[in-house]
N, C-alpha and C positions, 0 to 999 in steps of 0.2 A: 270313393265315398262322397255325395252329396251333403257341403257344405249348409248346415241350415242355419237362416240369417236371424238375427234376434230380433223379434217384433217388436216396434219403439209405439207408444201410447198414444193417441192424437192428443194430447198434452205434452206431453215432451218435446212433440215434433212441431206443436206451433211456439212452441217453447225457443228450441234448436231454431228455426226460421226468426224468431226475434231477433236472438241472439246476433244469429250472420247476417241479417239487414242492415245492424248496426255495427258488423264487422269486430267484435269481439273477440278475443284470440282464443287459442284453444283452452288454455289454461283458464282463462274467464269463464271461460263456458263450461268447464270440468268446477268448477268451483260452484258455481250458482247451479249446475244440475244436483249435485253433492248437496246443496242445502236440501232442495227440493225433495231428494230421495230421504232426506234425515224425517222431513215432516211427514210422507208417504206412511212410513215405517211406526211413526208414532201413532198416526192417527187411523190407519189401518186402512184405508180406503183413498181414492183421488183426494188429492190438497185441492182440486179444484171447486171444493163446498165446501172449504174449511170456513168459518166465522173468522172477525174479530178476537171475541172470545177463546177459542181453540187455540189460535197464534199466541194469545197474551199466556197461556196456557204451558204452551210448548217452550216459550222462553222460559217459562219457570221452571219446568224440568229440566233446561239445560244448566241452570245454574245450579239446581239440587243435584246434578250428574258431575260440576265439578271441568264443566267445560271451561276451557280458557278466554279469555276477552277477545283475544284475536280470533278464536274460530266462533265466538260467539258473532261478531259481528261481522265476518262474513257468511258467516250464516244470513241473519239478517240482511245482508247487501242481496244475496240469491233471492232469500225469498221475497223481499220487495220489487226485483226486477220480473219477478212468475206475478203478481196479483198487479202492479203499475201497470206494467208495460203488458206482458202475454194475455191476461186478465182481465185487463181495463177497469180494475175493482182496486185503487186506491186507497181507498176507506179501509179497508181489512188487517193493513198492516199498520195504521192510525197509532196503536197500541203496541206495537213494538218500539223498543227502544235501544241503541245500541249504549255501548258503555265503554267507561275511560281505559286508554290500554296503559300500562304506566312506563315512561318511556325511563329505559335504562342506559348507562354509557358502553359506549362501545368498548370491545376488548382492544387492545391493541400491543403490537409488539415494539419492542426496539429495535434499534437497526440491525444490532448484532441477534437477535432472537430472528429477524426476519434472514437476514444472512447464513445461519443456522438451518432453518427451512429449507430455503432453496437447495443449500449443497448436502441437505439429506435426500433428496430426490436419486433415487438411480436412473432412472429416464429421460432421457433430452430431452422428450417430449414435455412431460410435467414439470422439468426442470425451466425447459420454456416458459410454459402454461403459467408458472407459479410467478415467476419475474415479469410477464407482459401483465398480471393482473396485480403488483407491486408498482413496476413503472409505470404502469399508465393509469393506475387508479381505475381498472374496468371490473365489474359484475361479471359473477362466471359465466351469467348467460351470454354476455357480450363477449367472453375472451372464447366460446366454442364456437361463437359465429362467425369469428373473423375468416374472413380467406386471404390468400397471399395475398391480392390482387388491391387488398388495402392499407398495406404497407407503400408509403409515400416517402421513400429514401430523400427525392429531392425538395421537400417543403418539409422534412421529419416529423410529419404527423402520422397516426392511425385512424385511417377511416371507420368508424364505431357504426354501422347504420341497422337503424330502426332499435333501436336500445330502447330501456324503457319510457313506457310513454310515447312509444311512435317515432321517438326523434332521433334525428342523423345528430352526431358531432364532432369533431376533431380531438384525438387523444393527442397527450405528447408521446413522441420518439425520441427518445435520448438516443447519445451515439454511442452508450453500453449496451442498451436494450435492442439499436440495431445490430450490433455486432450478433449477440443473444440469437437474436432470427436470423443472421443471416448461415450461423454455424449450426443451428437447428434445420433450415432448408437443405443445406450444403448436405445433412446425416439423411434427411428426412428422403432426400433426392437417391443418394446411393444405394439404399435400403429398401426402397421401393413403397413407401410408408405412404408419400402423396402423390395428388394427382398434380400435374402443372396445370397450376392459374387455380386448382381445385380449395378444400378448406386447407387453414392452415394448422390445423391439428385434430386430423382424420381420426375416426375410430376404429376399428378392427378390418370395418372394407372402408377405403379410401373415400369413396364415393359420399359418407356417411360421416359426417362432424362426431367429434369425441360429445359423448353426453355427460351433461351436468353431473350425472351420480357420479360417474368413472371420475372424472376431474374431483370431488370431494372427496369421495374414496381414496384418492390417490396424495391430497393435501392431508388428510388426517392420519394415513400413512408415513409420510413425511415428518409432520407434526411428532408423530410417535418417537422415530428414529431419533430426531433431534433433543428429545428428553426436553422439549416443553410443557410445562404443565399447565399452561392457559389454556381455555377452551377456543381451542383455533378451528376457523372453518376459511373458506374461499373468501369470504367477504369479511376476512380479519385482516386481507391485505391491504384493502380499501381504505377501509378507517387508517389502516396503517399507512400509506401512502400520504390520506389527508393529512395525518395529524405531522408527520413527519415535513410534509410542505409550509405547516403552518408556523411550528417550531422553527421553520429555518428563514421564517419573514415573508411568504408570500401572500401577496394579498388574499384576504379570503376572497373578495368577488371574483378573481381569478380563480382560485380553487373552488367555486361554484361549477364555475363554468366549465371546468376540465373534470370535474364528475357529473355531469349533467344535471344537476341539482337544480328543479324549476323555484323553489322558496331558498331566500339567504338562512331562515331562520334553520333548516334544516343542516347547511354547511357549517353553521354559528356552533351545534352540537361539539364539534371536533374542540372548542378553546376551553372545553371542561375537562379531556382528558389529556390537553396539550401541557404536557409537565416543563419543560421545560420557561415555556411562558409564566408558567405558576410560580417556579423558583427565581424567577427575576422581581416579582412582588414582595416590596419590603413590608412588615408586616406591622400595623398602627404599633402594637405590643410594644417592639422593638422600639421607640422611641421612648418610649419610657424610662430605658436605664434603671429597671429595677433589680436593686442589692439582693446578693441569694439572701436565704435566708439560710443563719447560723444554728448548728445543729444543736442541741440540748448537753450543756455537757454534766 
């Protein structure tokens, strides 16, 4: 049966050429095509003659539809890069405005809750997966990219490359977390699970890194088992990680720098939900030495 190819728009496609000039990752470019098809759909015809007005337009039905800030403004980020940049028609999107997202605190577990996770796992695999993204403080994306071949036993780091934002960095390797890989390798090798030198946490054909969903699916699996009732996902380890380095005295600039964090301001988050710091804060009140007060008899 002849495969028939989907015809792309000469708009889309000088779209698609913008986008990979500037080298945009896929997911960028799924994201800003995404905007682009939302205004298509609205406005029934090429966004390429939309107005001004039409855009000031569209934003308002997104907020009468109950859209979120965040998709609201990536929306906005697409469709500014289709009239700026593919376009050349800056003025159009003049009238857009994106809007505040309201930043909340992170979830985060205890050690014994994090503890609890892990040995719900039945899989060595996720069982792994769950403890190199606890020990090293890495994003799922970064814990399905890893391959053996960045494991650095003799400097005990984890080579992290191309993490977000483009950038290479050094994780820590604790000498638990190597143990962790090296009895994961050891299963993974007799099993016939990996390829040598290949990812280090294959998904069903070896050749093929475990994805993002599988690894969540398999943490909130986990999550289940252990009869936690937080809203736990892959990136609850993280905060967990930070927060848990930061309780136990380490500098934060250091803990910047071992979650790849380009702004302090954004590591500075974690000393909101760092309880233990908070319980060492004597409280003005308390100075006071104020007498209960005697009940009515």
């Amino acid at each position: 049966m002849t495969q028939v190819k989907k015809q792309i728009s000469p708009l889309r496609q000088r779209m698609i050429d913008e986008m990979n000039m500037r080298k945009l990752s896929p997911k960028t470019q799924a994201g800003y095509l995404r905007a682009v098809d939302k205004l298509a759909k609205y406005l029934k015809y090429s966004p390429e003659h939309a107005t001004s007005a039409q855009l000031r337009e569209f934003q308002i039905i997104l907020v009468e539809q109950g859209t979120s800030n965040i998709t609201m403004n990536a929306t906005i980020t697409g469709l500014q890069f289709l009239f700026a940049k593919t376009l050349d028609r800056p003025d159009a999107v003049k009238r857009l405005c994106r809007v505040p997202v309201p930043r909340k605190l992170p979830t985060v577990l205890s050690v014994d809750e994090v503890k609890r996770l892990i040995d719900a796992c039945h899989s060595p695999k996720y069982k792994t997966a769950l403890s190199v993204a606890y020990g090293a403080g890495l994003r799922i994306s970064e814990v399905v990219a890893l391959k053996v071949s960045d494991i650095d036993s003799d400097r005990m780091v984890l080579n992290v490359e191309q993490g977000k934002g483009k950038k290479d960095r050094l994780a820590k390797l604790s000498p638990v977390l190597l143990n962790c890989l090296r009895g994961w390798y050891q299963y993974g090798q007799a099993h016939n699970l990996m390829l040598k030198g290949g990812w280090l946490f294959p998904g069903q054909q070896p050749y093929n890194p475990m994805s993002t969903r599988q690894l969540s699916r398999g943490c909130l699996a986990a999550a289940k088992d252990a009869g936690i009732d937080k809203r736990v996902s892959m990136h609850t380890l993280r905060h967990s990680f930070a927060t848990h380095l930061l309780e136990a005295g380490v500098d934060i600039r250091v803990i910047q720098t071992l979650l790849g964090h380009s702004k302090l301001d954004t590591t500075a988050l974690y000393t909101q939900v760092a309880t233990k710091l908070i319980d060492k804060v004597v409280s003005p009140l308390d100075a006071l030495s104020l007498k209960p007060e005697k009940e009515d008899e």
